[in-house]
N, CA, C and O atoms as a DFTB+ gen file, in Angstrom:
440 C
 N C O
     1  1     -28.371     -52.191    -118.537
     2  2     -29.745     -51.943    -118.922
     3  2     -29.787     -50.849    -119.975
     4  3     -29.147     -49.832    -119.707
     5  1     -30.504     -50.901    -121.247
     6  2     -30.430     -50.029    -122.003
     7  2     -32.069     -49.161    -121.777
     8  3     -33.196     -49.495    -121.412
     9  1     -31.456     -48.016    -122.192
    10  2     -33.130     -47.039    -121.950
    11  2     -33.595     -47.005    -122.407
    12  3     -34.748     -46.805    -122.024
    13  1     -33.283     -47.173    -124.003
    14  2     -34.249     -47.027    -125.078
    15  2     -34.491     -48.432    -125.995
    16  3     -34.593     -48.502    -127.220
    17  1     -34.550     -49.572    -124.960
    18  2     -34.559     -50.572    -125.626
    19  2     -36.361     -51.160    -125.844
    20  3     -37.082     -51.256    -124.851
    21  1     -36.827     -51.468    -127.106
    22  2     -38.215     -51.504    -127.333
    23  2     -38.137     -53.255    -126.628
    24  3     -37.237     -54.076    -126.450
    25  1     -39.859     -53.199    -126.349
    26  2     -39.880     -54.180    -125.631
    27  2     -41.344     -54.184    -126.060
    28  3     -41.668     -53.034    -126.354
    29  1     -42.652     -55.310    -126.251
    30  2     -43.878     -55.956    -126.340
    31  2     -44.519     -55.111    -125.755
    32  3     -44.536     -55.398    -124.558
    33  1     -45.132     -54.094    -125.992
    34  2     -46.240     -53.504    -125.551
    35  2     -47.345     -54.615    -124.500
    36  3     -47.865     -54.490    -123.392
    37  1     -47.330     -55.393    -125.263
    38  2     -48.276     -56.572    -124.701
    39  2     -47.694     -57.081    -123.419
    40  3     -48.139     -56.954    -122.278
    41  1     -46.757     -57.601    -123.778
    42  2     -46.443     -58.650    -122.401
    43  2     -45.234     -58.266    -121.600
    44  3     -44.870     -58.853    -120.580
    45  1     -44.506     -56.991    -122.273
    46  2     -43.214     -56.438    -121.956
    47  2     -41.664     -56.808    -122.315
    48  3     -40.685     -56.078    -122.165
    49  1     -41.715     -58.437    -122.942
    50  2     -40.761     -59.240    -123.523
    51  2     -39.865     -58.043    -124.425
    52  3     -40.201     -57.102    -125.144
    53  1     -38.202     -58.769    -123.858
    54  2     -37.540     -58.042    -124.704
    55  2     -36.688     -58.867    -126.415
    56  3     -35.902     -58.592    -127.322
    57  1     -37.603     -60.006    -125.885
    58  2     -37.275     -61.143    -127.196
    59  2     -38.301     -60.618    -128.430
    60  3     -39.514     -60.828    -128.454
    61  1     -37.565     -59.924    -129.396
    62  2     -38.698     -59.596    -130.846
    63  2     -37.617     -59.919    -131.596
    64  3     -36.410     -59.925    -131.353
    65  1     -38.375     -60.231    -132.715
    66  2     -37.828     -60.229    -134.139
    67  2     -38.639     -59.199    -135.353
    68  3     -39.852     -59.025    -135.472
    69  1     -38.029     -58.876    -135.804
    70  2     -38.138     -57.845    -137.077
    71  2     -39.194     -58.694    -138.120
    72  3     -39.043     -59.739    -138.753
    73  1     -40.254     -57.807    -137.999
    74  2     -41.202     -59.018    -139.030
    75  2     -41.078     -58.107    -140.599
    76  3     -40.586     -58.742    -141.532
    77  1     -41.321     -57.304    -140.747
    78  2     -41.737     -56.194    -141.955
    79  2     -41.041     -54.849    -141.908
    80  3     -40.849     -54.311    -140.817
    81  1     -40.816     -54.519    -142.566
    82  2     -41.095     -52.449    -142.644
    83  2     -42.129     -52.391    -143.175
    84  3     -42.803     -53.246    -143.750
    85  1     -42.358     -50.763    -142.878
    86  2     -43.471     -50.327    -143.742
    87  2     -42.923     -48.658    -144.227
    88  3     -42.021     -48.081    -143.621
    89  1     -43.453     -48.222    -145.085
    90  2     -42.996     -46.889    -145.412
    91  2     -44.051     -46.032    -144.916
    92  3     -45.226     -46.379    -145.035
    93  1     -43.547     -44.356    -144.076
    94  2     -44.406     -43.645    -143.790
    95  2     -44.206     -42.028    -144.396
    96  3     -43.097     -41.495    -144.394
    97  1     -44.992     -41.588    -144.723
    98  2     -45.246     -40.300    -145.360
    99  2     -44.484     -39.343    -144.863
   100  3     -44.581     -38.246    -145.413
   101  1     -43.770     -39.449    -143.997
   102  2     -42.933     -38.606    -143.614
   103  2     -41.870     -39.160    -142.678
   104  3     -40.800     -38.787    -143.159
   105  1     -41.717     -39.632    -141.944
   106  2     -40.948     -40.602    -141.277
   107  2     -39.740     -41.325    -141.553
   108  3     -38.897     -41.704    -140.740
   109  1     -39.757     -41.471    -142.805
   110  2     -39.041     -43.087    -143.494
   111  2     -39.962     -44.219    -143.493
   112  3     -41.140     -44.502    -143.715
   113  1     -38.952     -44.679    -143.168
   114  2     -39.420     -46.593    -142.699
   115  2     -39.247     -46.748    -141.174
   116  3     -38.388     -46.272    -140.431
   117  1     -40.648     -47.806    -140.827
   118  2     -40.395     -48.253    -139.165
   119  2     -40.868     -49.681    -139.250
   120  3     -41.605     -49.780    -140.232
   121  1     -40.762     -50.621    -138.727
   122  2     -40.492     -51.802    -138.382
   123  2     -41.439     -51.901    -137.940
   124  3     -42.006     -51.068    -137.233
   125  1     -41.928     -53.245    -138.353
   126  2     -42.993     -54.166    -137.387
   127  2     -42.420     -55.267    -137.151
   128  3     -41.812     -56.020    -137.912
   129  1     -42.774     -55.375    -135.368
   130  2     -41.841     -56.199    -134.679
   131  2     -43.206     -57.714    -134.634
   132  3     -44.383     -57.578    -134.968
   133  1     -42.790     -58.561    -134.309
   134  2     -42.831     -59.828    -133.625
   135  2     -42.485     -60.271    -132.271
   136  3     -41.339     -60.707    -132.173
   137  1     -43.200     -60.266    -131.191
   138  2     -42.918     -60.677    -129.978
   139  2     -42.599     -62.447    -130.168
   140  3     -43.234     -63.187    -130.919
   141  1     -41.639     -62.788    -129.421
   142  2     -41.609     -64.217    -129.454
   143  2     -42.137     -64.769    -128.403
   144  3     -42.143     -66.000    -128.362
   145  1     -42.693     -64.028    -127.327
   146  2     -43.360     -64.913    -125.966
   147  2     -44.591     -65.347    -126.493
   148  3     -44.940     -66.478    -126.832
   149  1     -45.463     -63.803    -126.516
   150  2     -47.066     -63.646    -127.376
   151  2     -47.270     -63.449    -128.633
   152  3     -48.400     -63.168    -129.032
   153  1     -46.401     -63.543    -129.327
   154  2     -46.711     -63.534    -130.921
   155  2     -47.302     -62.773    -131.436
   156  3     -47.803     -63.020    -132.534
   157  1     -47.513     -61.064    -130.558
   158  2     -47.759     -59.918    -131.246
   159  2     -47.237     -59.663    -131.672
   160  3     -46.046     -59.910    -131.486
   161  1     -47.807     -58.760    -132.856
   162  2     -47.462     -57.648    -133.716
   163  2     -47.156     -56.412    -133.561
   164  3     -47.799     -56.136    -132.548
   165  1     -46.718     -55.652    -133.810
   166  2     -46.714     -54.003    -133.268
   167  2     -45.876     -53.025    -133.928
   168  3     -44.964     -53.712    -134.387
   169  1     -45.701     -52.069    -134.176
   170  2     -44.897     -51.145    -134.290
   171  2     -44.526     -50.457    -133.658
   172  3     -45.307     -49.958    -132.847
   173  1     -42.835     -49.954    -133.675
   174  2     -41.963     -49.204    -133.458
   175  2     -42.598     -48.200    -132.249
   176  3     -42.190     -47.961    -131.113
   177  1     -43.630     -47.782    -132.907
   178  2     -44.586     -46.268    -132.138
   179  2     -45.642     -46.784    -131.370
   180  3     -46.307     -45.946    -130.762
   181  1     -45.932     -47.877    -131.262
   182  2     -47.149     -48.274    -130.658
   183  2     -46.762     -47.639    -129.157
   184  3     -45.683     -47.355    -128.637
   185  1     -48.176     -47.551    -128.701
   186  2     -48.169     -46.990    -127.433
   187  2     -46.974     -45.956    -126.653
   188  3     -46.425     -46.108    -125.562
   189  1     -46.816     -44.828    -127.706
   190  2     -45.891     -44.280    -127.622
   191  2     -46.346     -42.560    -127.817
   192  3     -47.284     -42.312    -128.575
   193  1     -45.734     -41.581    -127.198
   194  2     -46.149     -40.118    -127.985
   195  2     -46.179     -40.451    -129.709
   196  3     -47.211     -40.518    -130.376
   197  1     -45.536     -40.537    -129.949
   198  2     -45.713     -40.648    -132.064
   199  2     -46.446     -41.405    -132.064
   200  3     -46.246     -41.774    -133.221
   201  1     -47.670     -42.403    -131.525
   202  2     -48.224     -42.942    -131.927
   203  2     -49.683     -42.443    -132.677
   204  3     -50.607     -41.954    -132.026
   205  1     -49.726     -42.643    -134.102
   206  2     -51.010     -41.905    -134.753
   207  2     -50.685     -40.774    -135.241
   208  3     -51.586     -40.114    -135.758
   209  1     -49.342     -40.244    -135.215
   210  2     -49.202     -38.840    -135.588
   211  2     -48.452     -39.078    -137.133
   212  3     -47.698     -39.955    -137.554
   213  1     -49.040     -37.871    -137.739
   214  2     -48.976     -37.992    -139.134
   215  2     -48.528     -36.884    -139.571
   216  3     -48.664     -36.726    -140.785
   217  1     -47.947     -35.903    -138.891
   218  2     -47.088     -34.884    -139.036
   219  2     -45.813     -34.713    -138.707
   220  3     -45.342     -34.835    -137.576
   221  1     -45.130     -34.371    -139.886
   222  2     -43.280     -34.190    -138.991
   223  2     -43.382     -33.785    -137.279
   224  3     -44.363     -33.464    -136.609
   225  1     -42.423     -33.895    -137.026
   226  2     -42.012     -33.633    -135.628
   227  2     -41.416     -32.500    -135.701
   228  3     -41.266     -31.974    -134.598
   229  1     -40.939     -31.804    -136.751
   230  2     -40.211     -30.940    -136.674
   231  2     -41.489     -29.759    -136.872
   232  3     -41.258     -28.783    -136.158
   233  1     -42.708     -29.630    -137.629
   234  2     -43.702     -29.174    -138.081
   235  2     -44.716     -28.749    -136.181
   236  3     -45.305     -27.782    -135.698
   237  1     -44.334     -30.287    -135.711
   238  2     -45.040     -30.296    -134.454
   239  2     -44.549     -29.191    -133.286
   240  3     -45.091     -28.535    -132.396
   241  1     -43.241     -29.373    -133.808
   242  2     -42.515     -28.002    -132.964
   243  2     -41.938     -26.873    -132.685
   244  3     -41.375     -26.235    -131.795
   245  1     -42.284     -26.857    -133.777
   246  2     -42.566     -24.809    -134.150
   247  2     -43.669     -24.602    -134.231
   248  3     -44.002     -23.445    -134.490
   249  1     -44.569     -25.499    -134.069
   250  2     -46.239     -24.881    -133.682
   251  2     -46.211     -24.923    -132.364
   252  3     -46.785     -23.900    -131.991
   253  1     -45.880     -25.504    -131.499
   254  2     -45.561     -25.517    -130.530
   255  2     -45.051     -24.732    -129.681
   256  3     -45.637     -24.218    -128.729
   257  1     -43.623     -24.569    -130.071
   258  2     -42.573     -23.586    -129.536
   259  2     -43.348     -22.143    -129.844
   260  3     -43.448     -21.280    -128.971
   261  1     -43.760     -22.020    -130.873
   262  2     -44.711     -20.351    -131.241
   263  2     -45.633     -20.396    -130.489
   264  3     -45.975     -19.271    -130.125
   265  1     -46.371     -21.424    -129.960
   266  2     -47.282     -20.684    -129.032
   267  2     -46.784     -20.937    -127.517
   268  3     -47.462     -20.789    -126.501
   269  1     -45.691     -21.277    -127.590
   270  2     -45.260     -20.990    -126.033
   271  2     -44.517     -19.728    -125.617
   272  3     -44.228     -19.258    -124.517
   273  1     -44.294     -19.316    -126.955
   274  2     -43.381     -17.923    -126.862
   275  2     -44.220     -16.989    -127.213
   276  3     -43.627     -16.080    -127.795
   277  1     -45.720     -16.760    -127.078
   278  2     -46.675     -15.880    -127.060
   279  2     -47.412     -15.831    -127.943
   280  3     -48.314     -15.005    -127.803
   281  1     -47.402     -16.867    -129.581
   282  2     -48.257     -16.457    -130.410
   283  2     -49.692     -17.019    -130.354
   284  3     -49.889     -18.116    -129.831
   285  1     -50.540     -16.409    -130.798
   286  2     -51.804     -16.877    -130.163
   287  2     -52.407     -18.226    -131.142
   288  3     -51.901     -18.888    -132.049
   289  1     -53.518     -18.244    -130.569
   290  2     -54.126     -19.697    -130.898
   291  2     -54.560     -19.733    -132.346
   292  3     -54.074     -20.636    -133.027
   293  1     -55.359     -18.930    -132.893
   294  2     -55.953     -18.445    -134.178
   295  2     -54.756     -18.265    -135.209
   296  3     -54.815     -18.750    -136.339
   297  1     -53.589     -17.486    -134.715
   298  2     -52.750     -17.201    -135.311
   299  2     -51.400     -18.146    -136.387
   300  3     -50.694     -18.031    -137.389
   301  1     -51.835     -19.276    -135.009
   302  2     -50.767     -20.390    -134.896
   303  2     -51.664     -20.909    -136.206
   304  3     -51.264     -20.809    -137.366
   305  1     -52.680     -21.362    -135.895
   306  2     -53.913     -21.864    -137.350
   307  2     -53.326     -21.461    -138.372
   308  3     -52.734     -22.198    -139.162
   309  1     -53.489     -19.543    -138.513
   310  2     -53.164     -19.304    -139.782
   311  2     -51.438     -19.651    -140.252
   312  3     -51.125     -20.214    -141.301
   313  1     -50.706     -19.283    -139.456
   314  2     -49.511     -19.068    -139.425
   315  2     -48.929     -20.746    -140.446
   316  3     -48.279     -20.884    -141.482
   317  1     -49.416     -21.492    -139.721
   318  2     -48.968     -22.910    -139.629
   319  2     -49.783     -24.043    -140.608
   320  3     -49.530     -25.226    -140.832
   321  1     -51.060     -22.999    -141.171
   322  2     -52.082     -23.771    -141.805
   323  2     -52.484     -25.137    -141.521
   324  3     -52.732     -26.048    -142.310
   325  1     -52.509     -25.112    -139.918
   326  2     -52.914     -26.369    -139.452
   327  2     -54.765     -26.235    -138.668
   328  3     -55.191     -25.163    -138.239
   329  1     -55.523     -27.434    -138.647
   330  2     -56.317     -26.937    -138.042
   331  2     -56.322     -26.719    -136.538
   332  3     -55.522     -27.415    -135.913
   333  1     -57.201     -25.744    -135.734
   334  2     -57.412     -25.592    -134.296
   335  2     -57.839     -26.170    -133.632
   336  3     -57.863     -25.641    -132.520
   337  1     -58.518     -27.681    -133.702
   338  2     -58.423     -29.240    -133.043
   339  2     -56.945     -29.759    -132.891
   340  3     -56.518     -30.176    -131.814
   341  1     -56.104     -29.701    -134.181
   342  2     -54.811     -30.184    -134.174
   343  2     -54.208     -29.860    -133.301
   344  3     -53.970     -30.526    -132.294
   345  1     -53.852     -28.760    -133.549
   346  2     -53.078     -27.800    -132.894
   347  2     -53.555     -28.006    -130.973
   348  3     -52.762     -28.471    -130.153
   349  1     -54.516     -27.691    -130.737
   350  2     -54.508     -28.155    -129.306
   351  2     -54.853     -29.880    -128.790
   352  3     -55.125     -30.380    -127.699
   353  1     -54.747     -30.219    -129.633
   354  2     -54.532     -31.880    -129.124
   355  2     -52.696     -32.310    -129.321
   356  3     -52.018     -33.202    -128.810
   357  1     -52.411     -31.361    -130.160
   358  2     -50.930     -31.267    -130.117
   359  2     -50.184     -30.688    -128.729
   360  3     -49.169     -31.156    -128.213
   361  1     -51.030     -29.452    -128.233
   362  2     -50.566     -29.167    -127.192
   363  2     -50.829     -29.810    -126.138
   364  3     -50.149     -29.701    -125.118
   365  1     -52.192     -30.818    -126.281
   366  2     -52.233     -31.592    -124.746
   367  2     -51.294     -33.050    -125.021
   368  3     -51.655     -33.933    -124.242
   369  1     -50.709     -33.278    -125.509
   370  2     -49.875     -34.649    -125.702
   371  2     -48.748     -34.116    -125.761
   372  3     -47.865     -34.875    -125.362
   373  1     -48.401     -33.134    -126.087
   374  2     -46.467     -32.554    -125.933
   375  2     -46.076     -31.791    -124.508
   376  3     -45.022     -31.537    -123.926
   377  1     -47.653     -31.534    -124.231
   378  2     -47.029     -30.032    -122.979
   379  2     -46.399     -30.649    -121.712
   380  3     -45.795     -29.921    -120.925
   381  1     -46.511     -31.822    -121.522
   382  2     -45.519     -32.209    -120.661
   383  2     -43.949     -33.049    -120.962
   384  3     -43.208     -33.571    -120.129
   385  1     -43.780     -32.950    -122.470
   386  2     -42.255     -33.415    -122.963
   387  2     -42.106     -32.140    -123.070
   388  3     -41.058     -32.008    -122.438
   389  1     -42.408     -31.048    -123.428
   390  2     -42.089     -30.295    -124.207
   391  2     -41.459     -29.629    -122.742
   392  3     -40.310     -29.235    -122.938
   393  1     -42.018     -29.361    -121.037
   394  2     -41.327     -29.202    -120.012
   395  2     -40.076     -29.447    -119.639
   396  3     -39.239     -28.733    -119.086
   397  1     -40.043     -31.125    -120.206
   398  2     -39.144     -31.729    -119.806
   399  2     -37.314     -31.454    -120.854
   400  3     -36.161     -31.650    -120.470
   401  1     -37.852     -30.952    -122.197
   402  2     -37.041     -30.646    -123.092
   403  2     -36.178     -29.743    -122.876
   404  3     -34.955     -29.848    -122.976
   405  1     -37.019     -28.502    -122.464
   406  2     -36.996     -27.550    -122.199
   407  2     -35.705     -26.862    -120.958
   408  3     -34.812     -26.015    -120.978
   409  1     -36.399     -28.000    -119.805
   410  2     -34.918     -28.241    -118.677
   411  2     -33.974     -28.862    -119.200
   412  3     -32.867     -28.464    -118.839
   413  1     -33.990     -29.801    -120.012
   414  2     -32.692     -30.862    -120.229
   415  2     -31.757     -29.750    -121.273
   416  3     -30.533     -29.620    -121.285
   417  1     -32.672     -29.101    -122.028
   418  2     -32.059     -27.987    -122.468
   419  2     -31.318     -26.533    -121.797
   420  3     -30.547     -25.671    -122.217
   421  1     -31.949     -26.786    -120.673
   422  2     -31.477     -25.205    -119.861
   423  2     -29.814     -25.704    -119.117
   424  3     -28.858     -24.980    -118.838
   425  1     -30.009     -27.471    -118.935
   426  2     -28.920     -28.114    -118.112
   427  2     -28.020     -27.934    -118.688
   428  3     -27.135     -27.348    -118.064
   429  1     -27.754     -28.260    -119.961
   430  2     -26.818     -28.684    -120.644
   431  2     -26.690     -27.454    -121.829
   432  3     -26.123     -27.672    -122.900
   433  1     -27.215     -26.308    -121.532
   434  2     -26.785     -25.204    -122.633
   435  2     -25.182     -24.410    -122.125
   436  3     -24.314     -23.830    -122.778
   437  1     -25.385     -24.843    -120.114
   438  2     -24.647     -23.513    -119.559
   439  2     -23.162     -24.944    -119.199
   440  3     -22.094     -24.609    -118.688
């Protein structure tokens, strides 16, 4: 069984075919798949944390990581020149990977 194997949002099928790329502003390129059961469409990110996000990941987590290591909310704004909607809708969609990172990191540092 593979873990990270994408599968139909829709119907769960692990039968797709590669329909398109598309290019993204920061990303590269990601694939739009073809389900062969239901004949959806979808991308790579659909129904996924990255889904809709339009900022590096790497951008996402040093705004992040800074305000978990004490910097404040306003600050992070200026600091990061992001807005203060962003920024905490960033923190309610990461703060529970960002837990999980965090241990897998503490496991495997020592």
């Amino acid at each position: 069984m593979e873990l990270l194997q994408i599968k139909c949002p829709t119907c769960q099928s692990a039968v797709l075919q590669s329909h398109t790329t598309y290019a993204t502003q920061h990303h590269g390129r990601r694939i739009i798949y073809k389900c062969a059961s239901c004949l959806d469409y979808f991308s790579e990110t659909k129904k996924t944390l990255m889904a809709g996000v339009k900022t590096p990941v790497s951008v996402i987590w040093h705004v992040v990581k800074a305000r978990t290591e004490g910097m404040g909310f306003n600050a992070a704004a200026r600091t990061f020149e992001k807005a203060k909607n962003t920024i905490l809708a960033w923190e309610r969609k990461f703060s529970d990977l960002y837990r999980v990172l965090f241990l897998y990191a503490l496991v495997h540092e020592f």
